[in-house]
LUMDRENDREN-817501 format. One line per 8 residues: number of its first residue (from 1); their letters; for each residue x, z, y of C-alpha. Coordinates in nm, 4 decimals. Example, Ala and Ser with C-alpha at 12.3 -4.5 7.8 and 13.67 -1.06 7.14 Angstrom:
<atoms>
1 = AS = 1.2300:0.7800:-0.4500  1.3670:0.7140:-0.1060
</atoms>
This chain:
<atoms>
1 = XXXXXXXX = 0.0000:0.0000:0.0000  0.2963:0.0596:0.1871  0.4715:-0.2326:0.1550  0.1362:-0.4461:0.2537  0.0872:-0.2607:0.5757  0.4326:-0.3942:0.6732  0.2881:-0.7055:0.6601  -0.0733:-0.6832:0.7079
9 = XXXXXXXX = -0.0382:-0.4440:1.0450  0.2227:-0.7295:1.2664  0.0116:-1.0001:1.1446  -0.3198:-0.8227:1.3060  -0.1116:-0.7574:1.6367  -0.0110:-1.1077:1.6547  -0.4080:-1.2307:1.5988  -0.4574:-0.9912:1.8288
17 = XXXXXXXX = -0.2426:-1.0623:2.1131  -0.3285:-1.4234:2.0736  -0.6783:-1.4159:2.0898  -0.6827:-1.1706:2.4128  -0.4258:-1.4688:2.6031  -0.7298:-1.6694:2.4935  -0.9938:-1.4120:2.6677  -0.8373:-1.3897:2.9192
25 = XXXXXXXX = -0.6474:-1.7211:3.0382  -0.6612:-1.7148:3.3927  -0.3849:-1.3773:3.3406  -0.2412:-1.4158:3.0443  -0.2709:-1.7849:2.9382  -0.0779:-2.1035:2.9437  0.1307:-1.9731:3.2761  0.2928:-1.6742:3.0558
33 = XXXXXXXX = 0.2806:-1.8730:2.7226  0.5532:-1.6242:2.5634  0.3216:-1.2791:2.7675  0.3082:-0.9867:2.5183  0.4374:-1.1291:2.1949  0.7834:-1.0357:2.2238  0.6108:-0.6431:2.2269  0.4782:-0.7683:1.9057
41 = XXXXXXXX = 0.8178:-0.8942:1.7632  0.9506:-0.5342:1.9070  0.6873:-0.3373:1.6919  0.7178:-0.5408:1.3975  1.1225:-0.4653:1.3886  1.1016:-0.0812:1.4626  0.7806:-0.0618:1.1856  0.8521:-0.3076:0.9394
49 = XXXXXXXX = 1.2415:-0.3970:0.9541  1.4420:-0.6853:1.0795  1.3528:-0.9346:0.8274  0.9628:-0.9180:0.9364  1.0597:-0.9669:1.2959  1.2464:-1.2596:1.2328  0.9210:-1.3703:1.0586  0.6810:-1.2946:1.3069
57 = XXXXXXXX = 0.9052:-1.4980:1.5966  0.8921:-1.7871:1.3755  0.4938:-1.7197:1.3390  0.4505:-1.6202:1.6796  0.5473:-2.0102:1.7670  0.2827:-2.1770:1.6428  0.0367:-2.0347:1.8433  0.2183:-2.0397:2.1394
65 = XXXXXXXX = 0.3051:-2.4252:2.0799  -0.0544:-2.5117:2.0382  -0.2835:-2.2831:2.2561  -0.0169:-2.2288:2.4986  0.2052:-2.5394:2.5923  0.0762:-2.8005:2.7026  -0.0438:-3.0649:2.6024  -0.2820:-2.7522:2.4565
73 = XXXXXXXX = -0.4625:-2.7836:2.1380  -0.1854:-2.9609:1.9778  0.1941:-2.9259:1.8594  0.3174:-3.2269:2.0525  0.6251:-3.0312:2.3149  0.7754:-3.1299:2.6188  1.1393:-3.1613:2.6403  1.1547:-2.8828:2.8676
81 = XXXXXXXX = 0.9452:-2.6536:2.5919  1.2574:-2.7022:2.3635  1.4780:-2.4905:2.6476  1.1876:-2.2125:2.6750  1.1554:-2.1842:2.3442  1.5447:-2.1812:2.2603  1.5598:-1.8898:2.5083  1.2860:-1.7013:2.3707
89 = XXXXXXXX = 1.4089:-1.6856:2.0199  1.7722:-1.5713:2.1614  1.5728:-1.3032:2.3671  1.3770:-1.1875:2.0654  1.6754:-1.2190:1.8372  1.8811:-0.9793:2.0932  1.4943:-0.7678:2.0506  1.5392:-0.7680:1.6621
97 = XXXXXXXX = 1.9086:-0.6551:1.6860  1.8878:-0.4147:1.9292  1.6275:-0.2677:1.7390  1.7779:-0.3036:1.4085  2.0388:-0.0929:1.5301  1.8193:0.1702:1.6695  1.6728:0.2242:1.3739  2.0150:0.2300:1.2105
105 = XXXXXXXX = 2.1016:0.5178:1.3970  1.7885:0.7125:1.4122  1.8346:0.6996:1.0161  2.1921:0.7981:1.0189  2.1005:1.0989:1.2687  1.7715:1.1652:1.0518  2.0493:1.1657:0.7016  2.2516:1.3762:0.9386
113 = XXXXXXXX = 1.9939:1.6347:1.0122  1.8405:1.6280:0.6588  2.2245:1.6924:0.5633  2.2081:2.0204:0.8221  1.9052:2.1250:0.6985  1.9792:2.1417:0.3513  2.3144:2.2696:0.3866  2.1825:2.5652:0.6521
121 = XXXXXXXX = 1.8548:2.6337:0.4035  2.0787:2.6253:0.1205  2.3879:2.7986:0.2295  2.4593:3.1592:0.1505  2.5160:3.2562:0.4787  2.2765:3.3366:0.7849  2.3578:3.0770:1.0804  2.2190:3.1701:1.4031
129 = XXXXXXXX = 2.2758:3.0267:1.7353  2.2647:3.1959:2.0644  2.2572:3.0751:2.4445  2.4393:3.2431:2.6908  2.2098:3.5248:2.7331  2.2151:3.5950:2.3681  1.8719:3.4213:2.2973  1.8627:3.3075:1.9478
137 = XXXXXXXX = 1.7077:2.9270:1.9968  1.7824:2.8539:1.6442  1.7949:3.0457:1.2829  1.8534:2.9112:0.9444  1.5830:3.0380:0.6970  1.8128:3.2425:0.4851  1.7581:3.5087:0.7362  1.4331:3.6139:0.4977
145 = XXXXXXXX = 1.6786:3.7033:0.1911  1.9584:3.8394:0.4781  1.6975:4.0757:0.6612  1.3172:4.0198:0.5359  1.1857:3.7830:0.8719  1.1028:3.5001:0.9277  1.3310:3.3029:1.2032  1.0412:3.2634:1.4200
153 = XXXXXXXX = 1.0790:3.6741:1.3881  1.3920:3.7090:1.4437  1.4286:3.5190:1.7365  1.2325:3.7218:1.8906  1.3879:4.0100:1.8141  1.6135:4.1999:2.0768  1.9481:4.2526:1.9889  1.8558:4.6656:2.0160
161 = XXXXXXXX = 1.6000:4.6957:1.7574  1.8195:4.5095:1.5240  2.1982:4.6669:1.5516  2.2458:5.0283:1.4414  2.2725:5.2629:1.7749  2.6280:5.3721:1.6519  2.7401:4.9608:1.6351  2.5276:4.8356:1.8931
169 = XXXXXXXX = 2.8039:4.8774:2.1971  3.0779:4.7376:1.9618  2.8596:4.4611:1.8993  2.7695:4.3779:2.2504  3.1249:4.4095:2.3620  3.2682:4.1583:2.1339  3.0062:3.9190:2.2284  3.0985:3.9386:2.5862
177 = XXXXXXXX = 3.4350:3.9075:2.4993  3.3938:3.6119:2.2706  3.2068:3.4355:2.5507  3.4835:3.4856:2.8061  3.7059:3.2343:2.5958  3.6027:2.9079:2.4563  3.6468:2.8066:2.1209  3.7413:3.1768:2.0292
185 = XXXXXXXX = 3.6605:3.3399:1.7082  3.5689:3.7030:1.5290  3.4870:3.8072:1.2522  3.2511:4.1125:1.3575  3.1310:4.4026:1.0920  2.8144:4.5780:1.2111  2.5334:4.8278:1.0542  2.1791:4.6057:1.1026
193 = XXXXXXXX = 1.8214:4.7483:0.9918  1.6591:4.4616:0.8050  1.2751:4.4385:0.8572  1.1799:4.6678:0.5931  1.3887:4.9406:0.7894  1.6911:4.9704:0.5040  2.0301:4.9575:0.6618  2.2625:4.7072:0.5658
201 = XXXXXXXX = 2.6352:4.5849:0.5760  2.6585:4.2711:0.8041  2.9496:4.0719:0.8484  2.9370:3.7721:1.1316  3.2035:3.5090:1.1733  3.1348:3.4662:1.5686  3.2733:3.1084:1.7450  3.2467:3.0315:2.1053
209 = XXXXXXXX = 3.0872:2.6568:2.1342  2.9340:2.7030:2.4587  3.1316:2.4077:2.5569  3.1429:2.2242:2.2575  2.8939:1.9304:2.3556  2.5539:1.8652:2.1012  2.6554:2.2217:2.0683  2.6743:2.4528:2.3086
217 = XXXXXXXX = 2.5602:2.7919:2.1670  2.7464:3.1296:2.0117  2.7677:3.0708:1.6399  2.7199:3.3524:1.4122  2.7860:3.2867:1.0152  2.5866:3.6111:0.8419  2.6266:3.7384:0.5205  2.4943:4.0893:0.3807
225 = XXXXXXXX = 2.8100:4.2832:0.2664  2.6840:4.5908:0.1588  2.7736:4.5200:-0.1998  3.1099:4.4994:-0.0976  3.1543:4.7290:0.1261  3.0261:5.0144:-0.1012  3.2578:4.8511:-0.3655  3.5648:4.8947:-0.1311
233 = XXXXXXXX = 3.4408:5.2532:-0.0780  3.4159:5.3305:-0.4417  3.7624:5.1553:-0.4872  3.9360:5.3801:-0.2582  3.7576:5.6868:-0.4031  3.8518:5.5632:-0.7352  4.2734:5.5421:-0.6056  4.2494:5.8702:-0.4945
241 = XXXXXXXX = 4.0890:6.0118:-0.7645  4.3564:5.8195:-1.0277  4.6147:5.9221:-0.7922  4.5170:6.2999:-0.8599  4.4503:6.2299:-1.2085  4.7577:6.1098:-1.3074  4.9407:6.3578:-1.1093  4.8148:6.6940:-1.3075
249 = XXXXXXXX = 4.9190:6.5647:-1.6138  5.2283:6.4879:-1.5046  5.2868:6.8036:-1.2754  5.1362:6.9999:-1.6106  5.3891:6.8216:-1.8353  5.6850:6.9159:-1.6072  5.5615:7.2922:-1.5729  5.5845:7.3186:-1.9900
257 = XXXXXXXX = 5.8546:7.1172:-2.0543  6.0383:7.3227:-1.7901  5.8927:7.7039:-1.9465  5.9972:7.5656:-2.2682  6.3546:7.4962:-2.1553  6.3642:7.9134:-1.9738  6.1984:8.0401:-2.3079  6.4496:7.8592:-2.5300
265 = XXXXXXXX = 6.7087:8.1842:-2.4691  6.4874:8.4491:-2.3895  6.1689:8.3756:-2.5889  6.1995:8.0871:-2.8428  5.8656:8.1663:-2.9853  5.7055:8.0411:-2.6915  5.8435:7.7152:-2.6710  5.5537:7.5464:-2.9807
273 = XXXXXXXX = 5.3330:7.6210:-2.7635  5.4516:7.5287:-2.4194  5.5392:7.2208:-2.5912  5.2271:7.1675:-2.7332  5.0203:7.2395:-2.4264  5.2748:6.9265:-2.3009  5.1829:6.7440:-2.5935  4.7980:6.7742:-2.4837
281 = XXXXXXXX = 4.9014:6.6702:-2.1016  5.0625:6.3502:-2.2691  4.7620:6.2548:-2.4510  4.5593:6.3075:-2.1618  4.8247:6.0467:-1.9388  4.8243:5.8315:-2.2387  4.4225:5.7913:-2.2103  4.4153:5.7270:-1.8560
289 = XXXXXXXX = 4.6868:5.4493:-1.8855  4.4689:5.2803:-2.1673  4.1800:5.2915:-1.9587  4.3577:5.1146:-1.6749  4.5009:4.8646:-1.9072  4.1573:4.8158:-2.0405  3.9943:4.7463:-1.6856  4.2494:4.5388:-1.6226
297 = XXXXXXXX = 4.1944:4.3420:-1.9586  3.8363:4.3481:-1.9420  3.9058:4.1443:-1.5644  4.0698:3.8737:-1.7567  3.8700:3.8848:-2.0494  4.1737:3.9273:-2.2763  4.0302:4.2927:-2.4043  4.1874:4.2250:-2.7685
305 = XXXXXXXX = 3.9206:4.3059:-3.0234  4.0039:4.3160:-3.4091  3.6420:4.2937:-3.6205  3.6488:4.3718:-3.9600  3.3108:4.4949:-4.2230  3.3860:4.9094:-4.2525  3.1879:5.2169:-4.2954  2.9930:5.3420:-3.9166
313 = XXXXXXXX = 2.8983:5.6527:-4.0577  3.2486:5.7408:-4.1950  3.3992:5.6163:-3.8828  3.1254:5.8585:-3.6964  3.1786:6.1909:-3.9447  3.5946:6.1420:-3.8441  3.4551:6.1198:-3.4951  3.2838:6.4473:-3.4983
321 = XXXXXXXX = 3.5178:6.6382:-3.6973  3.8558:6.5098:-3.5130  3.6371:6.6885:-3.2070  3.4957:7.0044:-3.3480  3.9175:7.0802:-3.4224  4.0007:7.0729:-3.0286  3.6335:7.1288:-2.8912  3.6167:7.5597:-3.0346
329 = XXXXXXXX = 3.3365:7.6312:-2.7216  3.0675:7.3533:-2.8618  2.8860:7.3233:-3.2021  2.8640:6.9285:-3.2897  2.5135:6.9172:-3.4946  2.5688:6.5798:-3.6793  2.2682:6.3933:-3.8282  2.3633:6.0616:-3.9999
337 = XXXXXXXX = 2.3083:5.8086:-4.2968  2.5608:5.8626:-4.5413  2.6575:5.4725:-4.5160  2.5791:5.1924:-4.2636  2.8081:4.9179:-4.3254  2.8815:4.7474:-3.9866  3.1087:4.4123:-3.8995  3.3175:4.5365:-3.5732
345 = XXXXXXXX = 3.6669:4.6357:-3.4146  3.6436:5.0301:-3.5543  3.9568:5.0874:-3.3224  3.7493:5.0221:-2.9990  3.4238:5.1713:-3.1365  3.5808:5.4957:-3.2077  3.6691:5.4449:-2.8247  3.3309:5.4376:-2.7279
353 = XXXXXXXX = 3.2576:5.7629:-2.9079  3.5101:5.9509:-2.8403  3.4620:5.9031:-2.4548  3.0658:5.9709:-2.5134  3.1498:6.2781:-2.7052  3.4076:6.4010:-2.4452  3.1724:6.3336:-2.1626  2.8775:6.5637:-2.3736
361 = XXXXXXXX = 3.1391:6.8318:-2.3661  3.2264:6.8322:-2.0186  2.9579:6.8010:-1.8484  2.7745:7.0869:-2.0386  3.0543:7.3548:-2.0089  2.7435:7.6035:-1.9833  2.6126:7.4852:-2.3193  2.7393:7.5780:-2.6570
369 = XXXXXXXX = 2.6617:7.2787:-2.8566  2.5916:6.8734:-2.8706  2.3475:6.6876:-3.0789  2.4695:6.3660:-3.2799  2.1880:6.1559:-3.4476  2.2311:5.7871:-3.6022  1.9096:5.5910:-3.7403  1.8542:5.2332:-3.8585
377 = XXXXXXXX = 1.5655:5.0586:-3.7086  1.4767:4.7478:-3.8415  1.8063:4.5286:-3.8088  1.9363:4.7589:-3.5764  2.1885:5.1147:-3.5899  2.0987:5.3849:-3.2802  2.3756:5.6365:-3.2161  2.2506:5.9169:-2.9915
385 = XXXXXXXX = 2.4673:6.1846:-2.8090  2.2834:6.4558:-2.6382  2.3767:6.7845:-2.4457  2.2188:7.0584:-2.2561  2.4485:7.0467:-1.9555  2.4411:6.9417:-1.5934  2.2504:6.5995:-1.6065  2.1807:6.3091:-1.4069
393 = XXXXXXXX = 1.9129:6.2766:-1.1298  1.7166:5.9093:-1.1596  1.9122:5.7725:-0.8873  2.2415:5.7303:-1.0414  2.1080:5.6388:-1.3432  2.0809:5.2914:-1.2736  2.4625:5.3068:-1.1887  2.6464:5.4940:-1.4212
401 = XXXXXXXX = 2.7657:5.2183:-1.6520  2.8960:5.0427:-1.3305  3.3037:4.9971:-1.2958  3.4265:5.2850:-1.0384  3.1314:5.4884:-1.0161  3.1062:5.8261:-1.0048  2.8087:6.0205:-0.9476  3.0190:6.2487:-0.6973
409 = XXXXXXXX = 3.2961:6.1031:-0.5777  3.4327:6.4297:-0.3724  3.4385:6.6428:-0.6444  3.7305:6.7195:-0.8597  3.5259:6.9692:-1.1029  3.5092:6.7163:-1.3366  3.7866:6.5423:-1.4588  3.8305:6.1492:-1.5274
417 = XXXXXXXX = 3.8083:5.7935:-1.3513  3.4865:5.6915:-1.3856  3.5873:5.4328:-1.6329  3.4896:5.5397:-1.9484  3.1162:5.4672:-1.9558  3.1976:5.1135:-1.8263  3.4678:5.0310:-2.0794  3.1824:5.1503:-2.3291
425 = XXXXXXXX = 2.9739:4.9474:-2.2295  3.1978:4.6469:-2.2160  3.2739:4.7146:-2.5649  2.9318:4.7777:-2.6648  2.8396:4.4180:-2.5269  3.0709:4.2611:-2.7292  2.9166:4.4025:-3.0365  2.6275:4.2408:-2.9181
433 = XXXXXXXX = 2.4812:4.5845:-2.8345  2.3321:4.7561:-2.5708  2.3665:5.0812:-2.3952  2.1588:5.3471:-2.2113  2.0653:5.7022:-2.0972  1.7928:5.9359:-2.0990  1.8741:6.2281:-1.8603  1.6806:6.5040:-1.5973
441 = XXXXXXXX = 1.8642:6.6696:-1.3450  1.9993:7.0564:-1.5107  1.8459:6.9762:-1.8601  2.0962:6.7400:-1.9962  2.1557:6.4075:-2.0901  2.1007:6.1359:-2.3787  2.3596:5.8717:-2.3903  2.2510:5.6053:-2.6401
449 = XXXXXXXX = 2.3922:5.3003:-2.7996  2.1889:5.0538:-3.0172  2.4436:4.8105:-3.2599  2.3095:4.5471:-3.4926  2.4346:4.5971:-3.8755  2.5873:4.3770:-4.1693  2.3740:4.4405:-4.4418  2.0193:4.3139:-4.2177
457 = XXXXXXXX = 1.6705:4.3599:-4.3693  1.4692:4.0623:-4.3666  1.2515:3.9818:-4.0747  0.8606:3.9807:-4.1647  0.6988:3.7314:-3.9656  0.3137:3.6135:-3.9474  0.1445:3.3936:-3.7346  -0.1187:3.0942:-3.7802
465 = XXXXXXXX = 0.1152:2.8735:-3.4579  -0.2134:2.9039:-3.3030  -0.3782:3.2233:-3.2121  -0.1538:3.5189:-3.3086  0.2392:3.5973:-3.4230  0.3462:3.9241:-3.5485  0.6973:4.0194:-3.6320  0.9178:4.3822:-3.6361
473 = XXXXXXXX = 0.9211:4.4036:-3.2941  0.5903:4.2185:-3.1234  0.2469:4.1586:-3.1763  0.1278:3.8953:-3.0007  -0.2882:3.7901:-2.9974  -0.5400:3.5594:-2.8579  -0.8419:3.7830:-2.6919  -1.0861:3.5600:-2.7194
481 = XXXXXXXX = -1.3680:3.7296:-2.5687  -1.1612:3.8397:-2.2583  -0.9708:3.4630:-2.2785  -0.6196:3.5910:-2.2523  -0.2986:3.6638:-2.4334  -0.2269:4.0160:-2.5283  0.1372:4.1130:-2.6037  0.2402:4.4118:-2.7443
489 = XXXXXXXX = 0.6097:4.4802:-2.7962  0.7572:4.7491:-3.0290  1.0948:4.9863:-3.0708  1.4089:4.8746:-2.9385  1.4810:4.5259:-2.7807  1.7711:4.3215:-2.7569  1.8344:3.9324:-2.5591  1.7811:3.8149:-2.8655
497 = XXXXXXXX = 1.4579:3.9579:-2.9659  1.3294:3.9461:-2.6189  1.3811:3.5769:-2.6023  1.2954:3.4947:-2.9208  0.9261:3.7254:-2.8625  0.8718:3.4893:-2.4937  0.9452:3.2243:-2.6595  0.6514:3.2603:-2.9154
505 = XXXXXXXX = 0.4459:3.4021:-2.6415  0.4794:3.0457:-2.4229  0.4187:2.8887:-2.7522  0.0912:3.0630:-2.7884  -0.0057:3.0410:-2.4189  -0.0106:2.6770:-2.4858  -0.1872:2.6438:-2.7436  -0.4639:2.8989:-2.6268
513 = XXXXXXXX = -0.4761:2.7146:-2.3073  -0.5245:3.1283:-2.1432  -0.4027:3.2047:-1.7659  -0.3837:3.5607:-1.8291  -0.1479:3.7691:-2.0385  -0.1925:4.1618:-2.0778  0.2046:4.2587:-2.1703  0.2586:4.5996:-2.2983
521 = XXXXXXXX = 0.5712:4.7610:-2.2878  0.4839:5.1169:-2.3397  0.6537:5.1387:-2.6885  0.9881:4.9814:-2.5698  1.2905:5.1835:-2.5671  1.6435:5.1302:-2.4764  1.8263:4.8332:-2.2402  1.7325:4.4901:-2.2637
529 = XXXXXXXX = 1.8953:4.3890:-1.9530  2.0676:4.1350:-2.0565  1.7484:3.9450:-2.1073  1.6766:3.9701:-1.7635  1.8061:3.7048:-1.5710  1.7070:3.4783:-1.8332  1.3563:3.6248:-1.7896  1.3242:3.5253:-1.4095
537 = XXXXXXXX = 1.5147:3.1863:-1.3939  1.3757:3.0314:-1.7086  1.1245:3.1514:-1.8861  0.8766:3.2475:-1.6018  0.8666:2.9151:-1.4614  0.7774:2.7950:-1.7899  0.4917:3.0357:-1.8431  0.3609:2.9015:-1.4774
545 = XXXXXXXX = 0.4100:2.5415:-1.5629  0.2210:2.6510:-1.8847  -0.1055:2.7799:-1.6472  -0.0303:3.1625:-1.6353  -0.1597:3.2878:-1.3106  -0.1752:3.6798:-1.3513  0.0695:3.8557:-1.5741  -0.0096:4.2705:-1.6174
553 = XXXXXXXX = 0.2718:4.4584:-1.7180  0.2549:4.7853:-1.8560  0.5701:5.0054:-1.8070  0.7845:5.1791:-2.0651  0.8597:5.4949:-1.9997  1.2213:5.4689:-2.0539  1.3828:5.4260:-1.7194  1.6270:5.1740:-1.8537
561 = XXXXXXXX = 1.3276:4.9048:-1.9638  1.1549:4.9618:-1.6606  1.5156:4.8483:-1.4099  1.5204:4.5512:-1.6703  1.1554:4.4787:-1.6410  1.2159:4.4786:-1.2304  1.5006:4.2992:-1.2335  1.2902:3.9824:-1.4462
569 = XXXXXXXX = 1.1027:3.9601:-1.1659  1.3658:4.0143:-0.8697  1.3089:3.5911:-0.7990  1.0381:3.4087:-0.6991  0.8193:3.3145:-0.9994  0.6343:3.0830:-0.7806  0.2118:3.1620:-0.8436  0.2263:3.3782:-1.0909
577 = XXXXXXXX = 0.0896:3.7182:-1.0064  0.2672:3.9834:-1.1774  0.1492:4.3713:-1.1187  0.2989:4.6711:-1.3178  0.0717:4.9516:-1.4276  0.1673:5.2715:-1.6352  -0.1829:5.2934:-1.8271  -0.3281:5.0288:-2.0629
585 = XXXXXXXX = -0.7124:5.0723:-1.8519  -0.5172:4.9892:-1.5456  -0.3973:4.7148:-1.6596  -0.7462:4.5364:-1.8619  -0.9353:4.6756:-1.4929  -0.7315:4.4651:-1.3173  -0.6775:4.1237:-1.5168  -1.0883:4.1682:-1.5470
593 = XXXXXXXX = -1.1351:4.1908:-1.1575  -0.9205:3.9175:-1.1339  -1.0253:3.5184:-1.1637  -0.8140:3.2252:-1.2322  -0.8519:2.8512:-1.0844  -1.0290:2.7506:-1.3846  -1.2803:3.0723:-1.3479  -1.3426:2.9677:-1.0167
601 = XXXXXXXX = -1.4078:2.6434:-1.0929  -1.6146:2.6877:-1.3620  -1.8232:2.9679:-1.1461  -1.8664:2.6874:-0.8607  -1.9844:2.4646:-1.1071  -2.2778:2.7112:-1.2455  -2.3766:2.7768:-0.8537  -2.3971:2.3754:-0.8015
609 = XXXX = -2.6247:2.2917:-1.1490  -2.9367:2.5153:-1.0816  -3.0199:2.4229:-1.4617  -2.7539:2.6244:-1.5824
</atoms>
């Protein structure tokens, strides 16, 4: 239709044109013969390109030749008409190049600006340009993601309400000094309250172009750098807190090695165990050198790892008992099977006990014992350490497993780097297991570890590929009188069984044709985090190309399920509209109260047909 309109739409002008010269003749006849069609040649170029000009200057002849020249009414010419109409093709040819080129460069500006646009929209920084005054007159639209408004927002915005009273005079300053020289640069650091009222690391690169012509504005390149910045923090705390670490050892080694030497004359029965409280201060250096290897492994990814099929529950009783012969203040109440046969390194697993069951002791030194369970679960070994000791409140929870962190970095009470839990983890992951804690603040903590096993139990699966699919760890169901999907997931979930179980659930959604789905996770336990991302940038998308419209989502208790649950839905998941509830008759009320398109639609459609 497009393509005709480049024709059809010139061709009407030129009709037109010629049959108001013929109207009107005593104005615009046979003493203007070439009157108003060169505007029709120019309209022709800029709509339809230079080739239909061309065409419409060749058409645009005949009727001037016959209505127009005399002798009128015929195509016989004058010598004189040869000159005219040599000039008028050069003068619309000059027309149809000019305006060929025009349109040349209104596309290259137009590829230009597309080019800006995408690279501004797309880019992870916030660009934002200010006049003289400081007047934002243009913001990219990453300033939603950077602080929560829209540019149109933001623009409005005075500097004040934005900046952080204790940065706002270091931020003004540097802008007036910035605009004092041209073409100068800065790279400024500020505290900025986004829109929700949270403050937040911001970090501008600053350039004077005042001057700089098409231009002519204060750049600002913003990114959000609070990630980093708290990283920096907790990298300092953590050299200061190695730094004392490795310096009590050492000062501790010295102090015996040098009592030893003085009770070598005097008292010689002294020196076993001078030397052995050394020995103990070398083991403890030893430990925090192989953690700082480790990190430093784990960077590269070069964390050696040696896997071979051995005994968990042996490797967990040696565990125990290596600890109950240093450990004479707690009771270790062990509760194991008597063999789990496991493929894995059991040099690096030890590791990962060993720091859990050290971290049970010290952070209990009130308590007089620690509980040790392992069960199998379907395919699946759970190792649980629990104490009675100082806990964890529900804020630091989220972060404990994270490299560096400490829940407080100013105290020394506790001994360690805050690496332990992390290289656990690490470990853990490349078992292909998962980690996570249970804990209230001065009633203990339970740090738990789920690894899959050799010897695996089959899987019992039934489903008709239609209307239902049941497995060990989901149930999923057609509701037919309610027309949606119900999903009901069990135990303890890995990537793999959480991809697999949406998987089957899009299959189902498919076939079912449903818009709803009613997911329960109140049975979950443990962390399935590393489902997550895949959750939000793949399968979500699917389930909306698939028709789901409302998704309710009924929480797990466990902490750890509900940060992974959140974090599936940290992007956009374009219409899909997902609420989280903590009872089951929250979540029916709601999906009932709600209607889809196709409810709508069909609702509209019983209003319209009074027979129905």
């Amino acid at each position: 239709m497009q393509k005709s309109l480049k024709i059809i739409l010139p061709l009407i002008l030129l009709l037109a044109t010629t049959w108001f010269k013929l109207q009107f003749p005593q104005i615009l006849g046979s003493a203007t013969p070439f009157l108003l069609y060169t505007a029709v040649i120019v309209f022709s170029t800029v709509y339809s390109g230079w080739i239909i000009g061309i065409l419409m200057v060749a058409l645009s002849l005949l009727p001037i030749i016959y209505y127009f020249l005399p002798p009128e009414n015929s195509f016989v010419l004058q010598p004189q008409h040869y000159i005219q109409i040599f000039f008028y093709i050069i003068q619309d040819g000059i027309v149809i190049a000019m305006s060929y080129a025009l349109q040349k460069a209104r596309k290259k500006n137009a590829l230009v600006e597309n080019r800006f646009k995408v690279l501004t929209e797309k880019a992870a920084d916030l660009l934002v340009l200010r006049d003289v005054n400081n007047k934002a007159f243009y913001v990219s639209p990453k300033v939603e993601t950077v602080y929560g408004y829209s540019p149109e927002e933001y623009a409005d915005m005075a500097i004040e309400k934005m900046v952080s009273p204790d940065y706002l005079q270091y931020f003004l300053q540097n802008l007036k000094e910035i605009k004092e020289v041209p073409n100068s640069h800065r790279i400024v650091r500020i505290q900025a309250y986004r829109k929700d009222g949270e403050i937040r690391w911001m970090e501008g690169d600053v350039y004077n172009f005042l001057e700089q012509p098409g231009i002519n504005a204060i750049v600002s390149y913003i990114k959000d750098i609070t990630d980093r910045v708290n990283l920096e923090r907790q990298k300092d705390d953590f050299i200061g807190i190695a730094s004392h670490e490795l310096k009590t050892p050492l000062a501790n080694i010295k102090g015996f090695v040098s009592l030893a030497e003085k009770s070598a004359q005097d008292k010689p029965e002294n020196i076993k165990s001078f030397l052995g409280k050394a020995q103990h201060n070398i083991i403890r250096l030893q430990r925090i050198v192989n953690d700082l290897l480790d990190i430093s492994k784990i960077n590269t990814g070069q964390l050696p790892y040696s896997l071979e099929v051995f005994n968990f529950s042996e490797l967990l009783q040696d565990t125990v008992k290596s600890l109950r012969m240093h450990q004479k203040k707690h009771e270790f109440i062990l509760s194991a099977p008597e063999k789990v046969m496991m493929n894995g390194d059991r040099y690096r697993l030890e590791q990962v006990l060993i720091n859990l069951l050290e971290n049970a002791v010290k952070y209990s030194p009130e308590a007089d014992k620690v509980l040790v369970s392992a069960e199998l679960s379907n395919n699946y070994l759970i190792v649980s350490i629990r104490d009675f000791g100082i806990g964890i409140s529900e804020e630091h929870v989220s972060k404990i497993f994270n490299r560096f962190y400490r829940v407080d970095n100013t105290s020394t009470k506790y001994q360690g780097l805050g690496l332990g839990l992390f290289i656990a983890s690490e470990i853990l992951k490349k078992h292909n297991g998962s980690f996570w804690l249970d804990s209230k603040l001065g009633e203990g903590s339970t740090f738990s570890f789920l690894l899959p096993y050799e010897l695996e139990a089959k899987t019992n699966t039934y489903t008709d590929n239609q209307t239902y699919f049941r497995t060990d760890y989901i149930d999923i169901a057609y509701n037919k009188e309610q027309n949606w999907l119900e999903a009901d997931w069990i135990g303890y979930q890995t990537k793999q069984t959480v991809q697999e179980g949406c998987m089957h659930m899009l299959d189902l959604v498919k076939s079912t044709r449903v818009e709803k789905v009613l997911n329960n996770n109140s049975k979950v336990k443990g962390n399935w985090s590393e489902a997550s991302d895949w959750g939000s940038t793949f399968w979500f998308p699917l389930m909306q190309e698939a028709g789901i419209e409302y998704f309710a989502w009924i929480q797990s208790p466990d902490i750890f399920s509900q940060l992974s649950a959140l974090k599936s839905i940290e992007m956009k998941n374009g219409k899909i509209n997902i609420h989280f509830f903590e009872e089951m008759s929250a979540a029916v009320e709601w999906l009932e109260g709600v209607k889809s398109e196709a409810e709508i639609s069909q609702s509209k459609m019983i209003r319209d047909d009074g027979s129905q």
